[in-house]
Each structure stands twice: as structure tokens, then as C-alpha cells.
C-alpha positions as CSV (number, residue, x, y, z in Angstrom):
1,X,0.0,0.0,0.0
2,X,1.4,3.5,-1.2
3,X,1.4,6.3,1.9
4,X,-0.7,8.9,1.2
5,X,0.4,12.8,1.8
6,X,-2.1,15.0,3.1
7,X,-4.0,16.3,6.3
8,X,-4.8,15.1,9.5
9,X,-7.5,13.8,8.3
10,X,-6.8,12.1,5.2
11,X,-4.2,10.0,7.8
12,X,-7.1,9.6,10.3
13,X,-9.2,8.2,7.4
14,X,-6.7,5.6,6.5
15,X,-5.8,4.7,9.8
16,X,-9.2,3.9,10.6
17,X,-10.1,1.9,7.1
18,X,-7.6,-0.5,8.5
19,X,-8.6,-0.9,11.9
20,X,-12.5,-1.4,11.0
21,X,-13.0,-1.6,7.0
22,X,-16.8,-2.6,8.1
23,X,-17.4,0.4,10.1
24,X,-19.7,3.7,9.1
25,X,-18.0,6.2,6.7
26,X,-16.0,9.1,8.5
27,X,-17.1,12.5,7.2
28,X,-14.8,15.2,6.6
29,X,-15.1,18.7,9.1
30,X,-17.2,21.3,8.6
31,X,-15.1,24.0,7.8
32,X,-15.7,28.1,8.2
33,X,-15.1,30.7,6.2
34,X,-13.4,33.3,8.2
35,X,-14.4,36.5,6.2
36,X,-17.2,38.3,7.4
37,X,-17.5,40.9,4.8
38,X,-18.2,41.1,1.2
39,X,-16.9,44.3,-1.0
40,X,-19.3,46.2,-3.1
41,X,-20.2,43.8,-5.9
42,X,-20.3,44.5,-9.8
43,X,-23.5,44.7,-12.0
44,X,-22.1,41.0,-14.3
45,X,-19.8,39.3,-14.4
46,X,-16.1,40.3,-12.8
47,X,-13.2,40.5,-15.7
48,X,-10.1,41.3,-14.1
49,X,-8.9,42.2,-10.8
50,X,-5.3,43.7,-10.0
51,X,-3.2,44.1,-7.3
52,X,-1.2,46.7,-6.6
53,X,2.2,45.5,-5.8
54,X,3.0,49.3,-4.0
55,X,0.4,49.9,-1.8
56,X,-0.5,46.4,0.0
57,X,-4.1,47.0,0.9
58,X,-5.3,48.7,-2.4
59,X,-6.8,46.1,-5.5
60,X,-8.8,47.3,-8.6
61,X,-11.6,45.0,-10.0
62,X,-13.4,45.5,-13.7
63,X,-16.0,43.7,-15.0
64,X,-19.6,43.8,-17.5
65,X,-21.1,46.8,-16.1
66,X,-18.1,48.9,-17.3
67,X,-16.9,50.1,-13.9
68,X,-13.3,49.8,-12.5
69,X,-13.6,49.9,-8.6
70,X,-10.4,50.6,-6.4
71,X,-10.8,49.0,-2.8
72,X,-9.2,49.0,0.2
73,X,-8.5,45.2,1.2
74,X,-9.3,46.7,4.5
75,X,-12.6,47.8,4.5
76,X,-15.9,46.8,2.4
77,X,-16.8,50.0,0.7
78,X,-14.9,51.0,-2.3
79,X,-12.3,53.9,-2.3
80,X,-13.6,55.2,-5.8
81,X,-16.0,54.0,-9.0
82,X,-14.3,54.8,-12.5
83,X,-16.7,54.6,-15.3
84,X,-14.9,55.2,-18.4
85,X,-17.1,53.3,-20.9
86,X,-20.2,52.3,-21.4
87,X,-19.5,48.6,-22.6
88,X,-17.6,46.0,-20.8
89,X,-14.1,46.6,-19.4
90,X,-12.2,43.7,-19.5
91,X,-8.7,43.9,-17.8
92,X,-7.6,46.1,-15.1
93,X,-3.6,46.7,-14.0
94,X,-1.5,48.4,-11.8
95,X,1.8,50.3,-12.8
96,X,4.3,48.6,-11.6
97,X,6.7,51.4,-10.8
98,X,4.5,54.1,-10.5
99,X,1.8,54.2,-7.0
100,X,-1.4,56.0,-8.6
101,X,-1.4,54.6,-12.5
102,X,-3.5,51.8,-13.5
103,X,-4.2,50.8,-16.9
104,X,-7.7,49.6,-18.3
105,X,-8.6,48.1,-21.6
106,X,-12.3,48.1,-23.0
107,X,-14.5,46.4,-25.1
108,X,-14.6,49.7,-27.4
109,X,-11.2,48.8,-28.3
110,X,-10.0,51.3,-26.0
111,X,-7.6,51.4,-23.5
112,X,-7.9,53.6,-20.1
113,X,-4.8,55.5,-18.2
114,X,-5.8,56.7,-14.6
């Protein structure tokens, strides 16, 4: 028999298939999410999101309603709502050597500098 990386569990599982193969099925935990927040959601679907690698907290999302939203990790409410086009906005990025520039490309064919 081949050993088996994983959890805990996974070990507790085995280990107990060979001491009682007849016995009832172990189920696995019940496991919690531990955010209690959500962040303001989008109108559709979500297209890009982007991390800032020079601020830590800060992340932009984009998405099918044609906004770009800049959140704080921090807190639920976003810092600001860009709405640069009227159709879909399909990627979202941070500069990466410049703080407060972030790139957007639409599906006008354009592409957004903030």
C-alpha cells in the first residue's frame, strides 16, 4: 500500500479503514469561512482584478457593467467607482513602478490610463 500525503485527516481516514474496514464512513469537518465581509459587488460578471504590488491594501476590479472599482483590502466599501465606458471593461492593472497609475482596456477597443 502507497502512503498517502495530506492532512490530518486524510491519515485519520486511512488509519481507521484498516482498523475497522466494516465500520460507518468518516465525514470530513465542517469548515468556516473566516471573512465576514463582502466588497461592493459589480453589476455582471467580474473580468479582471489587479493588485497593486506598491500599496499592499489597495486592489482594482473591472468587469460587464463597465466600472473599474479601487478597494481597500481593509474595508468593504470601495475607495472610488471609474466609469470610463459604457460597454464592458475587460482587464484592469497596476503600474508597476508608478503608485497612482492603473491601466484599463475596454471592449470599445480602447484602453484607459488613470
Amino acid at each position: 500500500r502507497t502512503k498517502v500525503k495530506g492532512s490530518d485527516w486524510e491519515d485519520k481516514v486511512l488509519r481507521s479503514a484498516d482498523k475497522d474496514p466494516d465500520g460507518p464512513p468518516l465525514t470530513p469537518p465542517q469548515l468556516e469561512c473566516p471573512i465576514t465581509y463582502s466588497y461592493v459587488p459589480h453589476g455582471g460578471a467580474v473580468h479582471g482584478l489587479s493588485c497593486s504590488s506598491l500599496m499592499r491594501n489597495v486592489f482594482a476590479s473591472c468587469g460587464a457593467d463597465g466600472i473599474i472599482r479601487v478597494h481597500n483590502s481593509l474595508q468593504a466599501s470601495e475607495r472610488i467607482a471609474l466609469e470610463p465606458s459604457s460597454s464592458h471593461i475587460y482587464s484592469v492593472a497596476w503600474s508597476p513602478a508608478k503608485t497612482l497609475v492603473m491601466a484599463a482596456g475596454g471592449g470599445d477597443g480602447w484602453v484607459y490610463l488613470y
